[in-house]
LUMSE-916598 format. One record per residue (C-alpha): x, y, z. Coordinates in Angstrom, 3 decimals, padded with zeros to 6 digits. Example, Ala and Ser with C-alpha at 12.3 -4.5 7.8 and 13.67 -1.06 7.14 Angstrom:
east->012.300 | north->-004.500 | up->007.800
east->013.670 | north->-001.060 | up->007.140
//
This chain:
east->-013.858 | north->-000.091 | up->-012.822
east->-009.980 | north->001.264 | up->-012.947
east->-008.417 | north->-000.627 | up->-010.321
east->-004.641 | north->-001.018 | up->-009.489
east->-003.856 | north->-004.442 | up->-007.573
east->-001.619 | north->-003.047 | up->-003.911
east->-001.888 | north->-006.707 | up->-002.283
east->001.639 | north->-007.437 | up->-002.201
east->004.162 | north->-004.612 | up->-001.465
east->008.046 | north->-006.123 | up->-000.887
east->010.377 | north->-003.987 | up->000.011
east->014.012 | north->-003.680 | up->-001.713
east->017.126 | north->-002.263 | up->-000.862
east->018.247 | north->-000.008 | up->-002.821
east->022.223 | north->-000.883 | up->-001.992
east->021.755 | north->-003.917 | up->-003.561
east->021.855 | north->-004.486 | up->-007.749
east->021.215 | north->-007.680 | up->-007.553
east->017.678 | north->-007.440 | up->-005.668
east->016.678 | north->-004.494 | up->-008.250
east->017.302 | north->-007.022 | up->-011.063
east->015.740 | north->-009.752 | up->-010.028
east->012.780 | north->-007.734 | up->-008.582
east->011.951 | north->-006.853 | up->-011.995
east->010.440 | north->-010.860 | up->-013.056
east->008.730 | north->-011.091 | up->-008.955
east->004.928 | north->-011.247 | up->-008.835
east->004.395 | north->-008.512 | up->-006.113
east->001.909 | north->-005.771 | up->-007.435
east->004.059 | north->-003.232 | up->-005.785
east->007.569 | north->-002.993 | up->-005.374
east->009.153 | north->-000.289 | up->-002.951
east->012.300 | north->000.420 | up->-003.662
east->014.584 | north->001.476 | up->-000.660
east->016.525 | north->004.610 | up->-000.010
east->015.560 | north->004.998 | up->003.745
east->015.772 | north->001.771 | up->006.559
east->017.329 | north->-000.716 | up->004.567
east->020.329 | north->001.184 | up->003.141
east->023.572 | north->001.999 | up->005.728
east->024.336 | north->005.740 | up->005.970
east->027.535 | north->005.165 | up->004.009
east->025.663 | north->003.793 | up->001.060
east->022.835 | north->006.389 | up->000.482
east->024.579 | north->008.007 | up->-002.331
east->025.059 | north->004.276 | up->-003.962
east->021.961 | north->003.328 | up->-003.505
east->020.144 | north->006.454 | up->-004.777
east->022.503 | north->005.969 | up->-007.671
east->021.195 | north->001.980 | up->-008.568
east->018.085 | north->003.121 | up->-007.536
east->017.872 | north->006.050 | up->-010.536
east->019.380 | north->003.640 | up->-013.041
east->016.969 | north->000.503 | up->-012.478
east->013.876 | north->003.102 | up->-012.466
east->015.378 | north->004.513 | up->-016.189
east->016.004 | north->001.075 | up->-017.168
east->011.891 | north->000.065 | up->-016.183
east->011.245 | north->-003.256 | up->-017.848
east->009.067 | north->-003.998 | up->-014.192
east->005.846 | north->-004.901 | up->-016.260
east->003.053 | north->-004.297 | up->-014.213
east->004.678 | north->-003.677 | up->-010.891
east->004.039 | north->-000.300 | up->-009.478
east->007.084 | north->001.189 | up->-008.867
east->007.572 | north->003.315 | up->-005.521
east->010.826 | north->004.928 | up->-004.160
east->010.968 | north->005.191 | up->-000.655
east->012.968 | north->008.179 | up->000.047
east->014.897 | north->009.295 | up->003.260
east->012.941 | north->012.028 | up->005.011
east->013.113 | north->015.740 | up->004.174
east->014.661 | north->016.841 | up->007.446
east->018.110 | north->014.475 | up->006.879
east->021.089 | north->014.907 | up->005.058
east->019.606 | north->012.969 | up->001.682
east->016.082 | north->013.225 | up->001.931
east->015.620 | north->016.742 | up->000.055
east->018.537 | north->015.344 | up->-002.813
east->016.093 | north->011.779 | up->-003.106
east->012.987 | north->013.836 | up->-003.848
east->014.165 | north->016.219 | up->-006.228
east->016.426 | north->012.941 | up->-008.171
east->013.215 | north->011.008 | up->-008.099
east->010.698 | north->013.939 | up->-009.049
east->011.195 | north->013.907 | up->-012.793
east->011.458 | north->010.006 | up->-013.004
east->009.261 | north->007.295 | up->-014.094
east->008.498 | north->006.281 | up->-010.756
east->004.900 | north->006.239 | up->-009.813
east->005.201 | north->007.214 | up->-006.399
east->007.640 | north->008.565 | up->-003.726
east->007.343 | north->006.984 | up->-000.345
east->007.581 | north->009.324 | up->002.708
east->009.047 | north->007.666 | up->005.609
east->007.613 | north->008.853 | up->009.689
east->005.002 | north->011.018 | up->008.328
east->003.821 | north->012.744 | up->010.959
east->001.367 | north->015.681 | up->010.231
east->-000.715 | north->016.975 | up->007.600
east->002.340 | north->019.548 | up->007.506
east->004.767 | north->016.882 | up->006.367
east->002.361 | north->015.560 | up->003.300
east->002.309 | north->019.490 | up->001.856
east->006.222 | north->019.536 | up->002.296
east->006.486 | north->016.638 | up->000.300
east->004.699 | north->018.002 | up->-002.080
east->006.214 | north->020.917 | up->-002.374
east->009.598 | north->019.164 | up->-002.579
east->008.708 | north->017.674 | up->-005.472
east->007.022 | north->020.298 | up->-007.088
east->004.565 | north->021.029 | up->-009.408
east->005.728 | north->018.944 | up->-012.477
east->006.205 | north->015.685 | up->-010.964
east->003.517 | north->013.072 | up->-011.689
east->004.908 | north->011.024 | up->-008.505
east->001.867 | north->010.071 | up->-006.158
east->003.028 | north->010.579 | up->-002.677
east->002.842 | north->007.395 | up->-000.183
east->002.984 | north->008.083 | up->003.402
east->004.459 | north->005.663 | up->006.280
east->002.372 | north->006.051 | up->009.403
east->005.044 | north->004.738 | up->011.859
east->004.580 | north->007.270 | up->014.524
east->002.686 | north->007.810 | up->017.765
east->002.369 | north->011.375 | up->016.369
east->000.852 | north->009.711 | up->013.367
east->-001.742 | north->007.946 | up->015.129
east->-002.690 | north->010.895 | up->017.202
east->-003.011 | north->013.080 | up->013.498
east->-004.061 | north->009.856 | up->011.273
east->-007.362 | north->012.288 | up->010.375
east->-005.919 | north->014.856 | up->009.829
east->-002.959 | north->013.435 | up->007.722
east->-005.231 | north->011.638 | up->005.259
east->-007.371 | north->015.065 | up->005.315
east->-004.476 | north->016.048 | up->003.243
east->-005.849 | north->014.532 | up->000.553
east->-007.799 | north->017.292 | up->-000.593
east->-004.987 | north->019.718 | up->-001.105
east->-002.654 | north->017.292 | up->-002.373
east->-004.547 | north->014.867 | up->-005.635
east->-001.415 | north->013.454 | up->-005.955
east->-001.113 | north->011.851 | up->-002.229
east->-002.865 | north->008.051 | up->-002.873
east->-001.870 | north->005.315 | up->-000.175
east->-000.829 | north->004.692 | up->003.883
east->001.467 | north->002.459 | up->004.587
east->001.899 | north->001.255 | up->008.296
east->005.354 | north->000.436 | up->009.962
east->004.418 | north->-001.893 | up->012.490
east->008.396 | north->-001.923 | up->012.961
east->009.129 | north->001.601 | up->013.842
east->005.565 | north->001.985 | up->016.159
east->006.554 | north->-001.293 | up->017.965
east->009.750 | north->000.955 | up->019.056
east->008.548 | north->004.339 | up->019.744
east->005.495 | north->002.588 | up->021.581
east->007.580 | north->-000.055 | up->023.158
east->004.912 | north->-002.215 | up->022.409
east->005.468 | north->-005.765 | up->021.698
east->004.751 | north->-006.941 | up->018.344
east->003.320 | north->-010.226 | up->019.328
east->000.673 | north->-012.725 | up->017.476
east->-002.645 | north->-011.385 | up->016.595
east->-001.035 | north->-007.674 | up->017.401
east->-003.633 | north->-007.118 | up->020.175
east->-001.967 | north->-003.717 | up->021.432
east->-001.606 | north->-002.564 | up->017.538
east->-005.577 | north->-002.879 | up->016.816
east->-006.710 | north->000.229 | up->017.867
east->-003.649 | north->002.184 | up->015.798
east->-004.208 | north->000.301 | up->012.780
east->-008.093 | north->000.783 | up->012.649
east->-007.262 | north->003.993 | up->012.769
east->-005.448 | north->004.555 | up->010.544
east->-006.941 | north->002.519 | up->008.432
east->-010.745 | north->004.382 | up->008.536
east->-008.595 | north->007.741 | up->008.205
east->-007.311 | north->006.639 | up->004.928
east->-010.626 | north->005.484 | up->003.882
east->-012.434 | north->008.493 | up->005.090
east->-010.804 | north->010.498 | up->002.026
east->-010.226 | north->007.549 | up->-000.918
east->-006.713 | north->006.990 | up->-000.241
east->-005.558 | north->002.972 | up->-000.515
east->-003.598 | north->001.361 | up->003.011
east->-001.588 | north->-001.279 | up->003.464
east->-000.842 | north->-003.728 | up->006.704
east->002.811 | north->-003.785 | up->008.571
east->005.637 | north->-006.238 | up->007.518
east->005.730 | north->-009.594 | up->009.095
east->009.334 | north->-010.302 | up->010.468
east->009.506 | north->-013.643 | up->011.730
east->010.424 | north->-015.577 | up->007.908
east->010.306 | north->-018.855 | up->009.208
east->006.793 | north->-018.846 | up->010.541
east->004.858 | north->-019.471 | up->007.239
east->001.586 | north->-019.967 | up->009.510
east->001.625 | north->-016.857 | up->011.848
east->002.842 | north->-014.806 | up->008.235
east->-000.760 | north->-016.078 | up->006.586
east->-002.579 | north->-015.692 | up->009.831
east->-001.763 | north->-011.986 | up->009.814
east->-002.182 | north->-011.585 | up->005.908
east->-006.097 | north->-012.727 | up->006.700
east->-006.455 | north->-010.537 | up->010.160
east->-005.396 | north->-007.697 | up->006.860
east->-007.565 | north->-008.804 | up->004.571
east->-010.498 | north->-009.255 | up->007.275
east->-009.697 | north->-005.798 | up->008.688
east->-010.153 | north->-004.227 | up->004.890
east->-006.420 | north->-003.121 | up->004.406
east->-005.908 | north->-003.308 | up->000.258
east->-002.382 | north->-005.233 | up->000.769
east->000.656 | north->-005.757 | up->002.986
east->004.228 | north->-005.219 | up->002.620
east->006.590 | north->-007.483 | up->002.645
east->010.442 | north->-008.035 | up->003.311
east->011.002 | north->-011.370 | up->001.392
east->010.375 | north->-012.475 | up->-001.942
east->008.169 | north->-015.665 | up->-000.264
east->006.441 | north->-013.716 | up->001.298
east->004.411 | north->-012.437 | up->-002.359
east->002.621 | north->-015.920 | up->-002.981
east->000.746 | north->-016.224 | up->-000.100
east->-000.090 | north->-012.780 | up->000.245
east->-001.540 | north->-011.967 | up->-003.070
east->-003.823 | north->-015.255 | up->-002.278
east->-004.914 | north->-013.376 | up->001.188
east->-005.681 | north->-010.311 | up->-000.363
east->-007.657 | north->-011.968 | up->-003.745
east->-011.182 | north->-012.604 | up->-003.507
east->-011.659 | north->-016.412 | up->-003.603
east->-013.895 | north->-018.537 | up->-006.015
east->-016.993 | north->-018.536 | up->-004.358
east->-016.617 | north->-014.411 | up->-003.751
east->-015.906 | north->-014.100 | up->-007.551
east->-019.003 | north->-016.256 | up->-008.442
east->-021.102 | north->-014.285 | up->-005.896
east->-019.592 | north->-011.082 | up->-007.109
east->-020.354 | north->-011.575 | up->-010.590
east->-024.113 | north->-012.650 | up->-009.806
east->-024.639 | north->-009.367 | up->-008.129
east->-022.329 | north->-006.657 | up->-010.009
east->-024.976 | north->-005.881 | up->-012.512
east->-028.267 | north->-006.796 | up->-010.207
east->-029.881 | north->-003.045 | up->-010.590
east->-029.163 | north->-002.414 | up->-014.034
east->-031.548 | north->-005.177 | up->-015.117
east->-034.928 | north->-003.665 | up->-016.436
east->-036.537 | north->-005.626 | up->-013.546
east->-034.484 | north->-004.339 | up->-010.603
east->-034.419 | north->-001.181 | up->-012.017
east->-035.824 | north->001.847 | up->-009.431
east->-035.381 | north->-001.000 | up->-006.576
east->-033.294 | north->-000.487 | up->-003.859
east->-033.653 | north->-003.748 | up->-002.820
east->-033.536 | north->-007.365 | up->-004.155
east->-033.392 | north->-010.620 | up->-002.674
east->-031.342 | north->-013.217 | up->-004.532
east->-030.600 | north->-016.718 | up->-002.566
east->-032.321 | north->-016.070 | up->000.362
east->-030.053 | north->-012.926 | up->001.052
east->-031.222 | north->-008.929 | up->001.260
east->-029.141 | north->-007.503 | up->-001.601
east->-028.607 | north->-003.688 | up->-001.889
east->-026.768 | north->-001.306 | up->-004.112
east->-023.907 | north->-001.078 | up->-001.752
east->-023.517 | north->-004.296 | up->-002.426
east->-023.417 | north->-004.402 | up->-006.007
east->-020.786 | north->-001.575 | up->-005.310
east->-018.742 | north->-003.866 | up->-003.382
east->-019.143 | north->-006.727 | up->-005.908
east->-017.527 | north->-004.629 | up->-008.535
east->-014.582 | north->-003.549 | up->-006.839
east->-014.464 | north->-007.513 | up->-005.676
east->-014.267 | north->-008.365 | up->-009.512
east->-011.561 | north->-005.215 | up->-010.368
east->-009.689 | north->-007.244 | up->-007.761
east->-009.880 | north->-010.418 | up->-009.332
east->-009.335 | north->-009.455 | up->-012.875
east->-006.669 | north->-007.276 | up->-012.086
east->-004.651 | north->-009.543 | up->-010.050
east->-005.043 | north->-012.436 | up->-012.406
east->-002.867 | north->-010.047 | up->-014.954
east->000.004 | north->-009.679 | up->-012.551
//
């Protein structure tokens, strides 16, 4: 199984050299580099300016390399996808998508050439209300792959409070999260702001995990550790895994649909599973 590791997605500015540099030896599978949130108005054309050169200059390894871009309808967001279109980058990074609408427009923007995936940030209430029909996009656009939610930006339209165990943000991000998987695309969970809290930051990787996002992003470098453990399968999952990948292509299991093993009811959806379990594991042991 092709499989690309998304369990760890940190955010960097793009005003800041330093950050690109040292981003390039961090053990996040993805690393979003920022045009849109993080960067002042005054700096946009800087950062879109480091931003270009690091991409040019790769040397990130493994790391997936995604460009968050200022949206199309401000004063950079049309100059950010056309200077990223023709790059290296593997994806551009739509910030406040909103509609199906605003997927096609990206597309558009970056036109036929480009082999950028498109990334969308659900971060609206708009978005909620349209998360179907956004990742229903999908089928026009190949090229759009992954949701990413911004807890941040919903906790402020909503005025909801972003408190532990994110009681009022269950309902959005299930939804979200079956509209991605309704169509194939990969999502991953909200940043975690409080950096000092090392327990509540792991307790809301696993509420992730448990709720079957692929990743989360991040906003600090110590964040990546604990995250990529969250979102790996663990021994015992890898040992079950493997026991069951293969379970119906042995001449004895053949034409079954299904086989008991341990005491448990195994079916082909479950040998399904256990492959994409090992992907996981093998892939993320290369990062």
């Amino acid at each position: 199984m092709k499989f690309r590791p998304r369990r760890s997605a940190l955010y960097i500015p793009g005003s800041n050299p330093r950050a690109l540099e040292k981003a390039r030896s961090l053990p996040a599978d993805v690393l979003i580099l920022d045009l849109e949130d993080s960067v002042a108005p005054e700096a946009k054309a800087e950062a879109r300016a480091n931003v270009l050169r690091a991409v040019a200059e790769a040397g990130f390894g493994p790391r997936e390399v995604v460009v968050r871009v200022n949206g199309l309808d401000t004063a950079w967001g049309r100059h950010d996808v056309a200077a990223f279109a023709p790059t290296r980058a593997d994806a551009i990074l739509m910030p406040k998508v909103s509609s199906r609408a605003d997927v096609l427009a990206t597309r558009a923007a970056l036109g036929s050439d480009s082999a950028c995936a498109i990334w969308a940030m659900m971060e609206t209430p708009a978005a909620m209300l349209a998360a179907a029909d956004i990742a229903a996009a999908r089928a026009e656009v190949p090229a759009f792959a992954v949701m990413v939610m911004g807890t941040n930006d919903l906790a402020k339209d909503t005025r909801a409070r972003l408190l532990p165990g994110r009681a009022v943000f269950q309902s959005w991000l299930a939804t979200c999260l079956i509209a991605a998987r309704s169509t194939g695309l990969d999502i991953l969970d909200g940043v975690f702001n409080d950096l000092d809290n090392d327990a509540g930051f792991e307790a809301e990787c696993g509420q992730g995990s448990d709720m079957g996002f692929d990743g989360k992003t991040l906003v600090h470098p110590r964040q990546i550790a604990p995250c990529n453990r969250a979102f790996s399968p663990s021994p015992d999952e890898l040992a079950w895994a493997a026991r069951i990948a293969d379970l119906f292509e042995q001449p004895e299991h053949q034409g079954l649909g299904v086989v008991r093993v341990d005491g448990r009811m195994v079916e082909r959806l479950h040998s399904e599973m256990a492959r994409r379990v090992l992907a996981v594991g093998r892939a993320g042991s290369a990062t």
